[in-house]
MMTF fields as JSON, N, C-alpha, C and O atoms, coordinates in Angstrom:
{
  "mmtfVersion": "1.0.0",
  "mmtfProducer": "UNKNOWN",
  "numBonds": 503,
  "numAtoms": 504,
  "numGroups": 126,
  "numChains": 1,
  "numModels": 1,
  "chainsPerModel": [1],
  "groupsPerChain": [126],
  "chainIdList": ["A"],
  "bondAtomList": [4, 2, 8, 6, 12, 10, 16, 14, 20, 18, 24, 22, 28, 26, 32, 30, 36, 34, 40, 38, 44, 42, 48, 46, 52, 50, 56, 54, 60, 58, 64, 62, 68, 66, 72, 70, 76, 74, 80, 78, 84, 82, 88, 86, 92, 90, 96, 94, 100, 98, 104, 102, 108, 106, 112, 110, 116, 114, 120, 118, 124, 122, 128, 126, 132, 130, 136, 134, 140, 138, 144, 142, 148, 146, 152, 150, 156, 154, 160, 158, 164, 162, 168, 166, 172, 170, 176, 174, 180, 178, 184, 182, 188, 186, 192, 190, 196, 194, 200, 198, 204, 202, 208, 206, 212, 210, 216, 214, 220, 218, 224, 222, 228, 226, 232, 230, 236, 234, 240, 238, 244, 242, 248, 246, 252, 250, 256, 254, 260, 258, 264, 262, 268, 266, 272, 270, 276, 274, 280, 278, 284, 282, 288, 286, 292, 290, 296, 294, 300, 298, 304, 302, 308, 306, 312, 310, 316, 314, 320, 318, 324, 322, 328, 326, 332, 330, 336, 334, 340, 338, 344, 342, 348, 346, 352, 350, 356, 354, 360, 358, 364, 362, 368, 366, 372, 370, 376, 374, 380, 378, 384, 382, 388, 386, 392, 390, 396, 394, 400, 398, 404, 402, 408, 406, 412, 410, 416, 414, 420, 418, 424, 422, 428, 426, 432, 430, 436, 434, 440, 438, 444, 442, 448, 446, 452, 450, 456, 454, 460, 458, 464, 462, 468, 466, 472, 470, 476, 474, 480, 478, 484, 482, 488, 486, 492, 490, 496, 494, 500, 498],
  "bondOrderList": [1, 1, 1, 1, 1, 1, 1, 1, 1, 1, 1, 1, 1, 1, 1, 1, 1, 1, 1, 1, 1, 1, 1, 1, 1, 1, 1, 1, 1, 1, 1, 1, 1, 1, 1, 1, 1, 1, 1, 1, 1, 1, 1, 1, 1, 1, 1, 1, 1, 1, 1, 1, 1, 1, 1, 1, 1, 1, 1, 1, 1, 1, 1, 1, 1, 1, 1, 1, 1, 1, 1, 1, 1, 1, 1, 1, 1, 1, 1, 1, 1, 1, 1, 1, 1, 1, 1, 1, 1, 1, 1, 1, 1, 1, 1, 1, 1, 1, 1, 1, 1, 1, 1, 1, 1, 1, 1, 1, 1, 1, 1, 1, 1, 1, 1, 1, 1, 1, 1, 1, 1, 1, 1, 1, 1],
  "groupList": [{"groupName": "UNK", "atomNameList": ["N", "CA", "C", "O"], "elementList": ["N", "C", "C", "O"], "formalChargeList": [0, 0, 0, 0], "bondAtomList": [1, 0, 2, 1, 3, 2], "bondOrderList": [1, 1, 2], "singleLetterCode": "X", "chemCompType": "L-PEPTIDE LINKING"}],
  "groupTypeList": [0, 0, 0, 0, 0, 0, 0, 0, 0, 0, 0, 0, 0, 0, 0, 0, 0, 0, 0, 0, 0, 0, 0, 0, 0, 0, 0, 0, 0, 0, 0, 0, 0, 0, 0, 0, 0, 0, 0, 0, 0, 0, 0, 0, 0, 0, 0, 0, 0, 0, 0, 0, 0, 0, 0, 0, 0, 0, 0, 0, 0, 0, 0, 0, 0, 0, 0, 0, 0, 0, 0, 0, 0, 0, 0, 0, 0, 0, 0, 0, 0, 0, 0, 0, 0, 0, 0, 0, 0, 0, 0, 0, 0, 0, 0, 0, 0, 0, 0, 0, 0, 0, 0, 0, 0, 0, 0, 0, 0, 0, 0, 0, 0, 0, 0, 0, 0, 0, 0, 0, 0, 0, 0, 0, 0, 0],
  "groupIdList": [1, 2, 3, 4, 5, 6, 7, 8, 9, 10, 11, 12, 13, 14, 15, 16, 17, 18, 19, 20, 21, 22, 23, 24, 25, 26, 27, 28, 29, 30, 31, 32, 33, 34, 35, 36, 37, 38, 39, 40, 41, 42, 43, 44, 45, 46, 47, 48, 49, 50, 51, 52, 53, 54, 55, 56, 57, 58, 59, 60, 61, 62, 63, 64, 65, 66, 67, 68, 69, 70, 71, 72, 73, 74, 75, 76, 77, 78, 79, 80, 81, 82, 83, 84, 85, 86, 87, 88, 89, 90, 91, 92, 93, 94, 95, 96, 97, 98, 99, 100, 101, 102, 103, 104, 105, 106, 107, 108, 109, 110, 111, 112, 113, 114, 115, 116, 117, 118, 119, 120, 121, 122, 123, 124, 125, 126],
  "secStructList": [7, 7, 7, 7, 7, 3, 3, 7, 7, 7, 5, 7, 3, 3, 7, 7, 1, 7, 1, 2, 2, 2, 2, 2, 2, 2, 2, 2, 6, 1, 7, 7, 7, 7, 7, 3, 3, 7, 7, 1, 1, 1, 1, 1, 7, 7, 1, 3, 3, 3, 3, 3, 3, 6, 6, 3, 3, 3, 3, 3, 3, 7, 7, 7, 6, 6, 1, 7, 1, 1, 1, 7, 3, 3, 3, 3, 3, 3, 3, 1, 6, 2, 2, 2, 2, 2, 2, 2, 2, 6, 6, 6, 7, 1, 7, 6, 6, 7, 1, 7, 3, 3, 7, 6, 6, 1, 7, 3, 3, 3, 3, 3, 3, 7, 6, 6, 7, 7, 3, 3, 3, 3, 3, 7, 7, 7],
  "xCoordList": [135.133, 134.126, 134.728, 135.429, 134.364, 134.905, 134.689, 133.628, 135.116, 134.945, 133.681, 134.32, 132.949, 131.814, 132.194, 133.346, 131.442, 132.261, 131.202, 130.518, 131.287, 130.8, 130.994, 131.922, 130.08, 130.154, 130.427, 130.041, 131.008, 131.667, 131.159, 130.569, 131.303, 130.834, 130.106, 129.58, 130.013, 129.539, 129.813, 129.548, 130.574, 130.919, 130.433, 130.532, 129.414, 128.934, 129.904, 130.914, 129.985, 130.728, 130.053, 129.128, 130.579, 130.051, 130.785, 131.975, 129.778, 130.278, 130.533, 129.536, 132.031, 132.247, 132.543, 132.711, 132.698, 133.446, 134.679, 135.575, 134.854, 135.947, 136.586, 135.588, 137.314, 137.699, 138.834, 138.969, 139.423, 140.17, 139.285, 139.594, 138.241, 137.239, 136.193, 135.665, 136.145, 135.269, 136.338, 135.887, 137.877, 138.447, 138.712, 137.819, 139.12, 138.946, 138.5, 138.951, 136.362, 135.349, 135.558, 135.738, 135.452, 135.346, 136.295, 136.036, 138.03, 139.084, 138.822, 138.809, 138.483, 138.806, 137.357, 137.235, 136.464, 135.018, 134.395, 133.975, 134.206, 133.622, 134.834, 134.587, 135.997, 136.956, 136.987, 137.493, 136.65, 137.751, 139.075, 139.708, 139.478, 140.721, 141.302, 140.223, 141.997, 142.074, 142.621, 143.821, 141.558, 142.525, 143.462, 144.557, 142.968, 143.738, 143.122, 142.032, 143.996, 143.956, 144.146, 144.267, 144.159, 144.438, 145.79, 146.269, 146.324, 147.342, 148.454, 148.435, 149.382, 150.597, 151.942, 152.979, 151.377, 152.62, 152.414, 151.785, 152.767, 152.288, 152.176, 153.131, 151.169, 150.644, 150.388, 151.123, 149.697, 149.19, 147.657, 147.345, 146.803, 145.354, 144.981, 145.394, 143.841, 143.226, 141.825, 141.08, 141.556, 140.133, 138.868, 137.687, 140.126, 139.213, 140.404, 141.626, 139.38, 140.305, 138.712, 137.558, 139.249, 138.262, 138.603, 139.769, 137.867, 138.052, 136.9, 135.781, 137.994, 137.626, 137.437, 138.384, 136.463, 136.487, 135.504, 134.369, 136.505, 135.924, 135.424, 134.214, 136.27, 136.118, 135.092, 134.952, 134.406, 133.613, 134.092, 134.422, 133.965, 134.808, 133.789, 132.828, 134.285, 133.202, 133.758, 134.745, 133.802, 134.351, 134.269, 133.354, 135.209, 134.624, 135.294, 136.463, 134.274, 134.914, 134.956, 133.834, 135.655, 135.7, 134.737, 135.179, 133.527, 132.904, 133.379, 133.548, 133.41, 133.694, 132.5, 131.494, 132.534, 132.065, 131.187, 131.809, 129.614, 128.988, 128.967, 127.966, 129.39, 129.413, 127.684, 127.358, 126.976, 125.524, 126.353, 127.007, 126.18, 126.769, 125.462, 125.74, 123.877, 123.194, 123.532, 123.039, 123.951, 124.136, 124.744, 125.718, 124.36, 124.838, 125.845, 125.898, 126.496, 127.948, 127.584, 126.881, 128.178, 128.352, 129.129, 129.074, 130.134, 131.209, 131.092, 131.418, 130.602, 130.78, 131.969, 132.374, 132.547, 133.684, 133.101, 131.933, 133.826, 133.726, 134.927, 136.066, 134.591, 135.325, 135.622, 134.612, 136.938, 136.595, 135.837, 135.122, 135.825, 135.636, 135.549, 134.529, 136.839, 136.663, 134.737, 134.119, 134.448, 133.205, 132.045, 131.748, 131.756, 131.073, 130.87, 129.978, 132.328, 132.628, 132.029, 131.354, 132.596, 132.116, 130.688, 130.091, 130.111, 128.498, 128.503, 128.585, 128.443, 127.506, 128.186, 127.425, 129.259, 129.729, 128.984, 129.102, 128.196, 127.631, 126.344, 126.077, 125.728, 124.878, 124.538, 123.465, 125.974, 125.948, 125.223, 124.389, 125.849, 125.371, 126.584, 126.416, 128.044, 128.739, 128.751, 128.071, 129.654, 129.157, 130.723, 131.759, 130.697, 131.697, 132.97, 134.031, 132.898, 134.436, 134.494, 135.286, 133.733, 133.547, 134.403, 133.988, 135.638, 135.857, 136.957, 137.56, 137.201, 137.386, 139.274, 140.21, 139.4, 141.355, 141.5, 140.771, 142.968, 143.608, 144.139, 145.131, 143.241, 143.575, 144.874, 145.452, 145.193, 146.054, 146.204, 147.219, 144.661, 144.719, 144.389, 143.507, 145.178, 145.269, 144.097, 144.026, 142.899, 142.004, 141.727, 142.377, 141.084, 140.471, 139.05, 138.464, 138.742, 137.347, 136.484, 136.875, 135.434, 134.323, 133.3, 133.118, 132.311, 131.453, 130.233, 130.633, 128.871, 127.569, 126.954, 127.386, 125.8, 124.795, 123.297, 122.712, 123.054, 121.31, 120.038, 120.301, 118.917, 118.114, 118.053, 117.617, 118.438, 118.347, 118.97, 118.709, 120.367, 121.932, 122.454, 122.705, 122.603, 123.484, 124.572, 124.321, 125.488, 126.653, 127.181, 127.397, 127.403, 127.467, 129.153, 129.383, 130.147, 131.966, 131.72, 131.397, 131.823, 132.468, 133.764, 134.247, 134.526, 135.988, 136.235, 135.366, 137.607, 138.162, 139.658, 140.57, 139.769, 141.139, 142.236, 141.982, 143.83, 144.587, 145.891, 146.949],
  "yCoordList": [57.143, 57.91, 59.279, 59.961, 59.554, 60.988, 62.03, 61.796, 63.112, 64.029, 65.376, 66.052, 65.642, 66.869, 67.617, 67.747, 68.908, 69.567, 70.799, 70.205, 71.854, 72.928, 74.211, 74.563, 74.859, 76.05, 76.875, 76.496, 77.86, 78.17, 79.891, 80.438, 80.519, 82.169, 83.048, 82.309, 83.568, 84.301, 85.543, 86.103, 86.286, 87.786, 87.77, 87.003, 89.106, 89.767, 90.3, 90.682, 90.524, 90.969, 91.988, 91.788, 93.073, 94.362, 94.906, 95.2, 94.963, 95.504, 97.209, 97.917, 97.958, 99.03, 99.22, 98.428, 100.621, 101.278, 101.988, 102.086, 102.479, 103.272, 102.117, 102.009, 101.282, 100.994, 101.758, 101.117, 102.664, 103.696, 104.278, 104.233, 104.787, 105.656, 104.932, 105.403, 103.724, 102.92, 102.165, 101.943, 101.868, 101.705, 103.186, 103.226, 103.661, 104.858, 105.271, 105.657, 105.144, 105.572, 104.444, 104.757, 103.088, 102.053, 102.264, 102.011, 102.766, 102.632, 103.691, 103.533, 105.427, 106.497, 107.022, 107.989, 106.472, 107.141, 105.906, 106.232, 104.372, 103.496, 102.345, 101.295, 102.973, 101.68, 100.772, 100.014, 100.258, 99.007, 99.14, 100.15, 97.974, 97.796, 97.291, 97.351, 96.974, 96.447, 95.131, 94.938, 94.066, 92.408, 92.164, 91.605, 92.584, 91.729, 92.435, 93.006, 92.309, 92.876, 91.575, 90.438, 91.767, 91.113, 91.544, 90.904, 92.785, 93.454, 92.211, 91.255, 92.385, 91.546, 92.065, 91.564, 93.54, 94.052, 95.333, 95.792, 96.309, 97.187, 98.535, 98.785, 99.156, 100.172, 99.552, 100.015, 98.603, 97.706, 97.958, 98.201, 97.87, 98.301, 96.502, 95.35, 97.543, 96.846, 96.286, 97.15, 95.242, 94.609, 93.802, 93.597, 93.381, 92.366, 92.91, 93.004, 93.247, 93.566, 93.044, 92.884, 92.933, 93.089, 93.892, 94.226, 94.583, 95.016, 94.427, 93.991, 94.675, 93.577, 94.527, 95.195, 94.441, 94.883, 94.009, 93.552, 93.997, 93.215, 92.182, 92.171, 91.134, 90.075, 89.613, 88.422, 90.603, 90.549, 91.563, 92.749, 90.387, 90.988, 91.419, 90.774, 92.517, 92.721, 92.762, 93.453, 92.377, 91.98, 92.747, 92.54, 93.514, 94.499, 94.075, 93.725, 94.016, 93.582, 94.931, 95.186, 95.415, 96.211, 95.92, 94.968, 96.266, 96.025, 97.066, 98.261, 96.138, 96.942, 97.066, 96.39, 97.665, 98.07, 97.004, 96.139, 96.981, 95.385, 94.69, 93.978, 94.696, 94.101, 94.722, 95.895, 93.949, 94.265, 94.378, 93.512, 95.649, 96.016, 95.707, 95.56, 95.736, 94.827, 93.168, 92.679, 92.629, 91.176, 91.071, 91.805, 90.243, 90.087, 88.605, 87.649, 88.942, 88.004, 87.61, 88.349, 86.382, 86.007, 84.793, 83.76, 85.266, 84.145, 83.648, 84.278, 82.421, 81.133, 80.396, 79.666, 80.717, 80.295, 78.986, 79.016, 77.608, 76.407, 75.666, 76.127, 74.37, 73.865, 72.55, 71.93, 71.972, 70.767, 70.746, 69.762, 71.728, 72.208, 71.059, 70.694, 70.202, 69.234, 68.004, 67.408, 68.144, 66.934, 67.981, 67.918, 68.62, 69.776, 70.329, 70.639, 70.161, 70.336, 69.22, 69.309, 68.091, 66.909, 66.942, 66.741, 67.17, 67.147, 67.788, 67.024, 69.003, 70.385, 69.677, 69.63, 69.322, 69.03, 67.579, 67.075, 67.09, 65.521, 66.182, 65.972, 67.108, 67.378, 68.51, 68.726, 69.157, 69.862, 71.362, 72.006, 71.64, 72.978, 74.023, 75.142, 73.42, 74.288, 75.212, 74.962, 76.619, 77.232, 76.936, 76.601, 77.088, 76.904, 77.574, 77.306, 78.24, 79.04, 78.996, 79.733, 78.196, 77.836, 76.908, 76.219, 76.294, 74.835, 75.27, 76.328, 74.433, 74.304, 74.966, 74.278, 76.078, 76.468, 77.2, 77.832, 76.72, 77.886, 78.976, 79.018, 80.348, 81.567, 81.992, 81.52, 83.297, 84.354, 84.572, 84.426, 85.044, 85.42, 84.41, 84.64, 83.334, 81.836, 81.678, 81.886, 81.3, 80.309, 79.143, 78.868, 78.706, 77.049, 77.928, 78.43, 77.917, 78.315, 77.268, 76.443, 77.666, 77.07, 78.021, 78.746, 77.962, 79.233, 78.419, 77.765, 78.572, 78.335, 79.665, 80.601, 79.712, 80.779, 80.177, 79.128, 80.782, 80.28, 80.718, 81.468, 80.211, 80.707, 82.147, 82.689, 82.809, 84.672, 85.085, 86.22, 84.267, 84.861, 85.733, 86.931, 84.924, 85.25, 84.373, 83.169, 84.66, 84.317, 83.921, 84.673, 82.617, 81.814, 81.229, 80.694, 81.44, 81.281, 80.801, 81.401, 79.226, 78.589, 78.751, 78.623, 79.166, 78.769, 78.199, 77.784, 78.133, 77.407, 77.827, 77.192, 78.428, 79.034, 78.151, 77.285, 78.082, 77.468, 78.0, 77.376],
  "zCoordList": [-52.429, -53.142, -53.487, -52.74, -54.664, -55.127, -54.371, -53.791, -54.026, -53.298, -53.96, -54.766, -53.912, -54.496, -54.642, -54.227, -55.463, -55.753, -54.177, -53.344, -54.15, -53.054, -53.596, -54.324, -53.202, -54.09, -52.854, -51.748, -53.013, -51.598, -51.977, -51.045, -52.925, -53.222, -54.246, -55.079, -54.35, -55.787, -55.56, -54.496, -56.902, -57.807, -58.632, -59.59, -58.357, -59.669, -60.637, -60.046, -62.384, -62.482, -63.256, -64.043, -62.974, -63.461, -64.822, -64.936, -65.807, -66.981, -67.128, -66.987, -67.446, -67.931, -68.889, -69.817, -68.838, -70.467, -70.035, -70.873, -68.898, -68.123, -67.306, -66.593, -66.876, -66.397, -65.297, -64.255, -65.36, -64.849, -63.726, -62.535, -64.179, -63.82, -62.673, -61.665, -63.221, -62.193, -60.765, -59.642, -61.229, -60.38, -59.299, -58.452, -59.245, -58.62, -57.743, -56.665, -58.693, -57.839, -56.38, -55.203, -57.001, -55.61, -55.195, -54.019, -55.201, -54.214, -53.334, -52.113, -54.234, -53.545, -53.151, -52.4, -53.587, -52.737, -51.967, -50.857, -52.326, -51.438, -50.534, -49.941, -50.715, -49.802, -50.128, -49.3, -51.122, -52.03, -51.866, -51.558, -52.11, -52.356, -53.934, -54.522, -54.676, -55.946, -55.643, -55.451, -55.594, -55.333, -56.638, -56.573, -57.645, -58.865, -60.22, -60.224, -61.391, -62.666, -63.727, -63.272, -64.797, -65.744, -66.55, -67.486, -65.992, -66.897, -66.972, -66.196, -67.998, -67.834, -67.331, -66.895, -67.636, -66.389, -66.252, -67.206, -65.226, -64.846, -66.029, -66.764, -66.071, -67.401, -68.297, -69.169, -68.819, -69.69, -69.225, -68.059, -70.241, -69.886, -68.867, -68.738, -68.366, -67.626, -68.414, -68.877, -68.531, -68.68, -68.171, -68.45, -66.994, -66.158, -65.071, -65.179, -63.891, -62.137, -61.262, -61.658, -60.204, -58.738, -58.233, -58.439, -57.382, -55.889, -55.074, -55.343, -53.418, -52.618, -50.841, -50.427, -50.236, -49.121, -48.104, -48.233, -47.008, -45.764, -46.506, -46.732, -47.016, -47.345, -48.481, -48.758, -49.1, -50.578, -51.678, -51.67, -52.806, -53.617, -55.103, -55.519, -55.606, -57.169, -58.13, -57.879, -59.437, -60.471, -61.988, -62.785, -62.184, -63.349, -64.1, -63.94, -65.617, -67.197, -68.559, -68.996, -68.941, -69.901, -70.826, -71.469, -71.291, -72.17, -74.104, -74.347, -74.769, -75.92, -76.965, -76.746, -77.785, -78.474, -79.257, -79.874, -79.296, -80.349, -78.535, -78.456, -77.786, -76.341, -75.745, -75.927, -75.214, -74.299, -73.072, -72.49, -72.805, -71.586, -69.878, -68.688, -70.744, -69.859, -69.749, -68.733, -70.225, -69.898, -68.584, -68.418, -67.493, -66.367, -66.408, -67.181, -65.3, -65.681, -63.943, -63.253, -63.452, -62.367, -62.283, -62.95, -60.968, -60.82, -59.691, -58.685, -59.651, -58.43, -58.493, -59.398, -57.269, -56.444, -56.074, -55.685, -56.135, -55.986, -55.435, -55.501, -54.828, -54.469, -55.285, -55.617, -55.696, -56.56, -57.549, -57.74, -58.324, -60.194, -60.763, -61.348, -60.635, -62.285, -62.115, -62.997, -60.58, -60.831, -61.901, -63.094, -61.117, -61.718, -63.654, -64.444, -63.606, -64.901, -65.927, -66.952, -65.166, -66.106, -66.133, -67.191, -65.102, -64.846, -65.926, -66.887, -66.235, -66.91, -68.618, -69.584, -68.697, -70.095, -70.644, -71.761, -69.506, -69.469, -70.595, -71.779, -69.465, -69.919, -71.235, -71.797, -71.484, -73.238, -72.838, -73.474, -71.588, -71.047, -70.835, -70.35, -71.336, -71.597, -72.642, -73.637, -72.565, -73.307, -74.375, -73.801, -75.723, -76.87, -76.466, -77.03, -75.722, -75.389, -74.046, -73.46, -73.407, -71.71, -71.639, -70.708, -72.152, -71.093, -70.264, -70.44, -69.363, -68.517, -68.483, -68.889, -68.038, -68.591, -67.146, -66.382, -67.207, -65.943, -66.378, -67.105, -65.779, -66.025, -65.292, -64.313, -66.297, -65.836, -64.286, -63.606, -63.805, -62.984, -61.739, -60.912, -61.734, -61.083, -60.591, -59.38, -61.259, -61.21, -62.057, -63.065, -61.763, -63.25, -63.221, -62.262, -64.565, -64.826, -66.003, -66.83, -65.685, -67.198, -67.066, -66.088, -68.615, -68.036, -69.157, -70.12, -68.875, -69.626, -69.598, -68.925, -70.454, -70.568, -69.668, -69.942, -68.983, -68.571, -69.812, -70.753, -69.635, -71.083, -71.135, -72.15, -70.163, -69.893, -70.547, -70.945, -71.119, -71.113, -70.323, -70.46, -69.394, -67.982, -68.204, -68.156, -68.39, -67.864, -66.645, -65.695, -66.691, -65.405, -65.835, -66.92, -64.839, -64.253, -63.356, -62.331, -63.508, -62.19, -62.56, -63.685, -61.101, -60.941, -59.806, -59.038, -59.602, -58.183, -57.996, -58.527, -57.57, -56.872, -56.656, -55.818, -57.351, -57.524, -56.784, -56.872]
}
């Protein structure tokens, strides 16, 4: 029998306009740490990073310009992605630029909208 898939976490991801400015505040006033960036190599802007403390992590996205910087974003950490995937694509609840790819920043992701437009990232750590 196939193995299920398990949803194992969830990151909010928090929309900015400073990215610099918001990394900072969480390293040098609340004790974050920076888990990870999107840069491709060091001094290259940042658009997508976490920071991570005592084992929870928060997820900030550069919002640009024409971007709803209210839209809420959230990423569920899963276990065994591809059943899941097929489920939600069974059912035509992916979103057009959601399928299923291994990121940069070594995960597998897919992503849908809920009727709110919330932004819903399953991934699974590779």
């Amino acid at each position: 029998m196939p193995e299920e898939t398990r949803f194992k976490s969830v990151h909010p991801v928090i929309p900015v306009r400073d990215m610099a400015a918001m990394l900072a505040f969480y390293e040098d006033k609340l004790g974050f740490r920076k888990a990870f960036d999107d840069a491709a190599k060091p001094g290259d802007a940042v658009n997508y990073a976490g920071v991570r403390r005592d084992g929870q992590c928060l997820h900030f996205q550069t919002v640009t310009p024409g971007d709803d910087p209210t839209m809420p974003q959230i990423r569920i950490r899963v276990e065994n992605i591809e059943p899941l995937y097929k489920e939600y694509k069974a059912k035509g609840v992916i979103h057009t630029g959601g399928q299923l790819e291994l990121k940069p920043w070594g995960s597998k992701d897919f992503g849908l909208h809920d009727p709110e437009n919330t932004a819903l990232v399953f991934f699974e750590d590779v």
